[in-house]
Structures are given as C-alpha cells and as structure tokens.
N, C-alpha and C positions, 0 to 999 in steps of 0.2 A: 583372570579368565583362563577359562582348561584350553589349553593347546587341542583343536578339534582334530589332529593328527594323531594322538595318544591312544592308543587301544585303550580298550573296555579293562583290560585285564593289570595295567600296568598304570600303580601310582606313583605318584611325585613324593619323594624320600623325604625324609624330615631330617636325615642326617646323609649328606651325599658321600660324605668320605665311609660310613659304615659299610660292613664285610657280614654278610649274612653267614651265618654259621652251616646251616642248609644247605647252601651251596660252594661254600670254599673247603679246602681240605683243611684237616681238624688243626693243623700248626700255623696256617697263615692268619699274621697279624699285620699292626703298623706298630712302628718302632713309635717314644717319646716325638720325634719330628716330623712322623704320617707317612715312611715309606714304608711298602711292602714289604715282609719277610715271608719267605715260607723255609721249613724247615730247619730255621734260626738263621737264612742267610737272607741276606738284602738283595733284591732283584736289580736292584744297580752294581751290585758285584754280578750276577749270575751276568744281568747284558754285556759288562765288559769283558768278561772273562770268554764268555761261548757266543754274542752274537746277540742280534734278532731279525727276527723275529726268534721265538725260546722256546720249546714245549719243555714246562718244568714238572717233574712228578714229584707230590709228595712221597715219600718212598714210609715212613709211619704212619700216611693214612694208607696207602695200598696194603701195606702190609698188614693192618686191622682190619681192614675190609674182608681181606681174606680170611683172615679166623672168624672172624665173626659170621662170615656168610657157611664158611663150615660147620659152626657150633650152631646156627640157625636149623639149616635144612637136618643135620645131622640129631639134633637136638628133639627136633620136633617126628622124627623117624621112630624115634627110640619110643618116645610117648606111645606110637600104633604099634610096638613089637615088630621092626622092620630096620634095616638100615640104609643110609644116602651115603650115596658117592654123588662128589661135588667136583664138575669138571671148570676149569676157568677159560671162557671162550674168548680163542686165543688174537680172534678178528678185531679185538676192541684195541687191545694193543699189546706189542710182541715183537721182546728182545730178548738177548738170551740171559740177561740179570733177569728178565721180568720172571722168565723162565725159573731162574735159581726161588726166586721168592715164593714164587706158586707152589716148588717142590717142596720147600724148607715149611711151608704151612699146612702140607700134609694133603693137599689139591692135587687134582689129574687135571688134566686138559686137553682141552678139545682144537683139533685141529681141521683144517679142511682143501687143504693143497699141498704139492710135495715141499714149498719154502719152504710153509710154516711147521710141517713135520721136522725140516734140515733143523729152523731153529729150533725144535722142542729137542731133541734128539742133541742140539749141541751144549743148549743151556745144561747137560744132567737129568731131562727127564727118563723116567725110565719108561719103555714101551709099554708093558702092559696098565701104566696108568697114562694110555694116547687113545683119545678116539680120534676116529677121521670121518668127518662127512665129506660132504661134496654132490653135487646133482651129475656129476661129469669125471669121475676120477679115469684119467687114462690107465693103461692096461704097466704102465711103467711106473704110476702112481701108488697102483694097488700093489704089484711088485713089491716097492719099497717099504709099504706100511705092515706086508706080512712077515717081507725078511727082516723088522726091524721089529717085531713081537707087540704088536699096535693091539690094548685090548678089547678092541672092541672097532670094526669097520661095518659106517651106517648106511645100509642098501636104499638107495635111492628110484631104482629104477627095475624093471624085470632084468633088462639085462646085464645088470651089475653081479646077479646071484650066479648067472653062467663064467663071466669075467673071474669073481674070485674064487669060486670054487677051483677052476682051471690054477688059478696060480697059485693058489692055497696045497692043492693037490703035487703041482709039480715040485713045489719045496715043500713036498711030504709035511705039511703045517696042516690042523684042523684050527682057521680061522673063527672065533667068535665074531657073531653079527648081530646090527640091528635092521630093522625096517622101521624107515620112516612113514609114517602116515601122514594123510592128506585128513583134518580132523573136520575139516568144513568148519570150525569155529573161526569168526570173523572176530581180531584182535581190536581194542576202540585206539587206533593208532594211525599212521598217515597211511596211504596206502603202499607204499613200497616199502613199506616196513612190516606189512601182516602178509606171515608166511603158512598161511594154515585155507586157502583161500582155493576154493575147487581149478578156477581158471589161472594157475601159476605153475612153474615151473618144477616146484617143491615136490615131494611125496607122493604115496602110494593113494588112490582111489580105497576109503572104507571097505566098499565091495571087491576090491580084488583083494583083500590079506589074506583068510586063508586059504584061497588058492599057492599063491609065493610063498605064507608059509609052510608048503606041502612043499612046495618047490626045493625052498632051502633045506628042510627037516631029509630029504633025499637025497641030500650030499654028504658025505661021510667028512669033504674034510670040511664043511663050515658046522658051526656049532649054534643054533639059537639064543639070541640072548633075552629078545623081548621086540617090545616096542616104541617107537618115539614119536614125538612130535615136539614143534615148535611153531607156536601161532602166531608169532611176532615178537615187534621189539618196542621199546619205551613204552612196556604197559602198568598203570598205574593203581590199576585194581585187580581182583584176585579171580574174579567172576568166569571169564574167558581160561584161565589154569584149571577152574574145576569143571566145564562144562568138558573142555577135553580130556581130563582125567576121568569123568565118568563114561565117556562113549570110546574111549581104549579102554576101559577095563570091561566092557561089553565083549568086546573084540577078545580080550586077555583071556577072560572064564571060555568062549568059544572054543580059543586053541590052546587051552589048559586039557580038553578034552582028548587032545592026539597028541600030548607029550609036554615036557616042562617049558616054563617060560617065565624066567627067574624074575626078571626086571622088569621095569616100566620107568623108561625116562623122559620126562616132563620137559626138557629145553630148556630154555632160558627168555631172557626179554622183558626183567624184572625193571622199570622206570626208575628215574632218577630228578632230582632238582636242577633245570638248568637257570631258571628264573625265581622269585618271593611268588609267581602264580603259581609254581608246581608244587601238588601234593602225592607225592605218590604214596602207596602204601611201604612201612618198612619190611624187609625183606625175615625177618624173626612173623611179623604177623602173618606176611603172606604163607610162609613156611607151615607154619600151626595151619592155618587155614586149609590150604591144600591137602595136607597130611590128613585132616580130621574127615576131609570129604572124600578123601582114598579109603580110609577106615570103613565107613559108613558104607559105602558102595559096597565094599569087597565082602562086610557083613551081610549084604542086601541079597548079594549073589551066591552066600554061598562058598567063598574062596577064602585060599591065603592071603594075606597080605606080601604082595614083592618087594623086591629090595626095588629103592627107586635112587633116580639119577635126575641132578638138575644141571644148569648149565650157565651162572652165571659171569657176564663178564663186564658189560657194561655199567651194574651195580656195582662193581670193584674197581674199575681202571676210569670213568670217569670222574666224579666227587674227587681223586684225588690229583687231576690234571688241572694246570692252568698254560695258559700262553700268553705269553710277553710279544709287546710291539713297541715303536715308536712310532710316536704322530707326526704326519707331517702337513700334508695342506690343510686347511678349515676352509668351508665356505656354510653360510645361512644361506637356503635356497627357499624362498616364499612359493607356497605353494598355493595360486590365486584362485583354481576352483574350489577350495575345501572354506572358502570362510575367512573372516577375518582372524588372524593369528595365528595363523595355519604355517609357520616355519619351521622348518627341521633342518640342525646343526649336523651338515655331513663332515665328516673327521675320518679323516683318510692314513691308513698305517703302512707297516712295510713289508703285508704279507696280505693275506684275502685268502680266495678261493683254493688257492695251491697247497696251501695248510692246513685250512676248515671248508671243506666242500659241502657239509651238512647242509648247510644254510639256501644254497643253491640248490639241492637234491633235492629237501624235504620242508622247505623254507622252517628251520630249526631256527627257534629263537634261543637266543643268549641274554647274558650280562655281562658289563663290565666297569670298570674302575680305572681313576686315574692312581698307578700305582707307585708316583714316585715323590706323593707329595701329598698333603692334607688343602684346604683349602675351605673359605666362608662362601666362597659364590653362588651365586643363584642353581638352580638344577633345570639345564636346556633339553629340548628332546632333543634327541641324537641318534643319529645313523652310522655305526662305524663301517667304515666299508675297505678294500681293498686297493691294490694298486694294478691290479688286470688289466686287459680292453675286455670289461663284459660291466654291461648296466645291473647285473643281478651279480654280479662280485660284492655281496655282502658278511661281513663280520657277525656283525649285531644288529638285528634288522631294530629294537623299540628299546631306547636305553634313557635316563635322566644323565645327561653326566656334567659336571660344572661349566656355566657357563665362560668361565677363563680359561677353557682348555688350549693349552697351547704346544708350540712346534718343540717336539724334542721331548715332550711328555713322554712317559712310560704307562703304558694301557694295558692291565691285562682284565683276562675273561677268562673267569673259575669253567668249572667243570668241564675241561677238552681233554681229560684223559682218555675217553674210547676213542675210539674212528676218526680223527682228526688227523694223526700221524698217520692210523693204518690206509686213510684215503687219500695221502697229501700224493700231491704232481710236481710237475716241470713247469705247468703252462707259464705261457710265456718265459719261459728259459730260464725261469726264479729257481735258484737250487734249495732245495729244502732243506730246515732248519735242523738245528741238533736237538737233540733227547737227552736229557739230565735231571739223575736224581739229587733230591737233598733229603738229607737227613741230619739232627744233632747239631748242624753248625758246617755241615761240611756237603760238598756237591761230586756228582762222579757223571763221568759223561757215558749214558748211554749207546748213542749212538751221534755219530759225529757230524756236522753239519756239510753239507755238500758242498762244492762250488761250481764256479762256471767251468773251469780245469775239469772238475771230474763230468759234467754235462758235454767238453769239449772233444774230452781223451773215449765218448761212445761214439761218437760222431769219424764214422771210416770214410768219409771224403777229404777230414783235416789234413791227413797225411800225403792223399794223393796232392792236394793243393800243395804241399813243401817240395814236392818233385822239379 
C-alpha cells in the first residue's frame, strides 16, 4: 500500500542504494562495498579528515560545467553572427580557488557587494572581466569597483547614474554601465526567486529607460553599455528568456536611435536537478534557443545583432556540490489524520537550517543517500531534518531512504553546490562547516570549518567577563 504521505511527484526506488547520474556530480560513485566517493576519494576519509557536516565540491565536474556553459552560450552566439561573454554568478558560491577556476576557464564574473568584489579581486580575477550589481551599492562600494577597473557597473536605480558618474568623474575613470530593467516577465519559479516582477525591489520601470538612458549617455565619464535583465532563478524552460529578450530588444532598436548600445545581457536563472522529478532544459539548448529568438527579433526590427552576456551560476556551482552529515536520532512518527499508513521516518543529522536554508526560504526540495554503505532494505519515506529549535528545520523535506537507517550513518544530498554555503549561519551557535574540493584522488580545503573559538573570539563581552 502507497504511503498516503508520498507526493504525487516522488516514487519508490527499485534500487535504493542507486546514484542518479542527473543529479550527482559526474565522479561520484560507490566503491566494490557501497561507500561513496567523489572525486576518487571516500567520504569516510573526507568526514574524518575535515568534519561534518562537509560541503564537498566536485572540483571536475565544476570545472566542466564551466567550459561547457561557455562553449554553450558562446557557441550558439557565433551561429547569429554575435558574441557571449559568460559571467559566473558569484552568489551561488564563492572562494577564491573557485575564483582561480572561473579565471583559468576563460569566465568573467559577476559580483554584487564589496566581499565578493575583495574575493574576486583576490582569487586573480582581473577587473575589467568583474561586473557588479546590487540594488543598493554604497557610495564606498561604487569607489571600489571603479578604482579597481570593474567592467561593467549594473545601474539599478535613477540615483545610482548620479552616484557613479560623480565617482567615476573624481578618479578621472569613464565607467562602463548597465541598466537593469524591470522586464515585467513573470519567471514559472517560487516567488522569491522571480526577479523580473513590476512589485519588487529589482530594476528599472519599461517606461522610464529612455529617459536614464538620456540620463547616463549625458555623462561624459560613464560609458553605455546596454541593457539587462534577470527574471529569476531555477527556471527550467526557455520561454520566460525569450519573452524578455524580445521586449529589451524593443527598448534596444529605440535607443539604438540616440547612440550605440553594444550589448544585451540576459541574466542568468538557468534550473537545475535537485530531485528524479526535475527536467529542466539543458543549458546548450536553452543557449541555441535564445540566441535563434534574438536573431529573429533583431531581423524583425531592423537591427544589428549585440554582443550578448549571460550570467550563469547555479547551472555550474550546483550539480557539482554535495554535503555530508551524520545521522543521529530516528524516530517513525504516525501521522493519524492522513490514513492508515501514513508514517514518515524523521532522521535527524548534525547540521539543518544553518547549512541549507533553501528548504526553509523556498520549501526547496532535495535528495539524499545513505552514503557510507550499500544495503537490501526496504525504501521508508523519510524526512531528514536538522538539529535547530525550528519545526521547519528541514533537510530533505520527501526522500525514500532504507528502512535500517541507522546512528552514525553518513548521509549526503547531491546538488548543494549553489547557496547552501553562500546562505549558511550561526543559528543556534552551530559554526559552519568547511568547503573542500576533490579531485583525481586528492582533496584541498577550500575554506576552513569554523568553530565555537572563532563564534566566541566576535563576541566583545568574553573579554570583558575575564576582567
């Protein structure tokens, strides 16, 4: 009998120790005796070596992904007589190796606070392949991103055009810009993830562009570059990409008419597999796609075709993330309004919310695996959840996972290479885990695991207490 608790969308495995290919990164396997490897190393070396909870990057699938996503968009440019510049959007996730790999694959990136400028600027990138967004860059922000040859600073606001003009002007720099537009295309995604949305915080009103572009085209030190949008994130078909690529290039031919306007960059927000439900399109199709309805448009109007810019990041820094946990309590909790059979297996690890806050934010569903061992057992529903004090401290909100799951088990969950790190916290006083790549057999620690010392050594009342 089906567990009346099981989503529509989620079935019971025929094989519960299998590793969808879909959703793991392209090296993790199981050894001859069912434990995980990724990157030819054993996740029971990685746990004892760095800890867990773990965030482990494949460091050969990230670094395919990125070629691959530049031979996509770039590939598919060339076909309309045009070219891509491919920014890696640096929010999904962002150290300064991640940095080195982004450079070495021939990628710009995209930044949008002064950290993440510090790390692009430390990893080796060089300035004029940095963009910077932001809806709110301070005036020490902007500073930093002209004295540091940033190519490209994305105007978010009217008063952002006065802001860098002024500081662009005082270190005698003419700053290249963009304007982000407000594209009114509504992304099919959760709602705090569709940024293209008249009522939000994001971009420029259709109807005011060119006005600000009169605005900006009036400053001697800023420079036009084009225009942008970004209509969301985890979209999984290409529909929403072309409806805003044909109503900016409306805009585009407009203020083609009062001076050049080289570019048009499309954003980013390309989907990804977190579950066997997800399809999203691949990022080679969507690419052709796009590109053929830029073509098509820009013959319809009249016009050149611009060099265009995309911006993905989550299509790269996800698929090749996973994170490691240990299990510790189990309990079966019957659940007596839903029916008979209605129990769901909560399996409790040594991380939650602090780590993967998705799941809470966007109720973002996962997968996961027992990863340190193979097993014939039956496939329980399951709940992995966290060790917080919050009732929605969930992991993996709909999982099959063995019904002998037991204490001390290693559990991880494919695809947490974006926003998992770049969202992780303190709550409850949990110091967050460390970042390590593997590759070929060998592991390098990205970024180092916190502890309670270092949560203890911010805290300026400890000291007064030693007095």
């Amino acid at each position: 009998m089906k567990n009346p608790l099981t989503p529509n969308w989620l079935s019971e495995p025929t094989d519960i120790n299998k590793l969808d290919e879909r959703i793991w990164p392209r090296t993790a396997k199981r050894s001859a005796k069912g434990e995980l490897s990724i990157g030819s190393v054993p996740v029971s070396d990685l746990v004892r070596q760095f800890g867990s909870p773990l965030y482990v990057v494949d460091q050969e699938d990230f670094e395919a992904r990125l070629i691959s996503a530049k031979r996509a968009f770039s590939d598919a440019a060339t076909k309309i007589g045009t070219s891509a510049k491919i920014y890696y959007a640096s929010k999904a996730l962002l150290t300064t190796d991640v940095v080195r790999w982004v450079e070495s694959a021939g990628l710009s990136i995209d930044v949008s606070t002064s950290g993440e400028l510090a790390v692009a600027l430390a990893g080796g990138m060089p300035g004029e392949r940095i963009g910077f967004h932001g809806n709110n860059k301070s005036l020490v922000e902007i500073g930093r991103a002209i004295s540091a040859g940033v190519g490209a600073l994305v105007i978010d606001s009217e008063s952002e055009i006065e802001r860098i003009a002024s500081v662009a002007s005082a270190q005698g720099k003419t700053q290249p810009v963009r304007l982000r537009v407000n594209s009114g295309v509504h992304a099919s995604t959760h709602e705090y993830l569709a940024t293209a949305r008249e009522d939000q915080k994001f971009g420029i009103a259709i109807s005011d562009v060119p006005d600000l572009v009169a605005k900006i085209r009036s400053h001697s030190s800023l420079r036009f570059l084009g225009l942008h949008s970004h209509i969301g994130s985890q979209i999984f078909v290409v529909d929403g990409f072309i409806a805003a690529a044909e109503r900016l290039l409306d805009l585009h031919a407009t203020l083609l008419q009062s001076g050049d306007v080289p570019e048009l960059n499309l954003g980013g927000g390309f989907g990804i597999s977190y579950t066997k439900a997800d399809h999203p399109m691949s990022l080679a199709e969507m690419a052709a796609r796009i590109s053929s309805a830029v073509e098509a448009k820009c013959k319809s109007l009249g016009i050149a075709i611009p060099r265009l810019a995309f911006e993905p990041g989550r299509a790269i820094a996800g698929p090749a993330g996973v994170t490691l946990y240990s299990v510790g309590t189990i309990k079966d909790v019957q659940v007596s309004d839903q029916g008979a059979g209605a129990t769901r297996k909560y399996v409790s690890v040594d991380g939650g919310m602090s780590d993967n806050a998705r799941p809470a934010l966007y109720e973002a569903e996962y997968s996961a695996v027992i990863a340190s061992r193979v097993t014939s057992a039956t496939p329980a529903l399951s709940r992995v959840v966290g060790k917080h004090c919050e009732s929605g401290d969930i992991v993996v909100r709909h999982e099959f996972l063995p019904s002998d799951v037991s204490v001390n088990d290693l559990l991880a969950v494919p695809a947490t290479g974006a926003y998992c790190f770049s969202l992780s916290s303190n709550y409850n006083f949990l110091p967050r885990p460390a970042v390590v790549a593997v590759k070929s057999g060998e592991s390098m620690l990205l970024i180092r695991a916190e502890t309670e010392q270092d949560l203890l050594n911010r805290d300026a009342g400890v000291s007064r207490g030693e007095r």
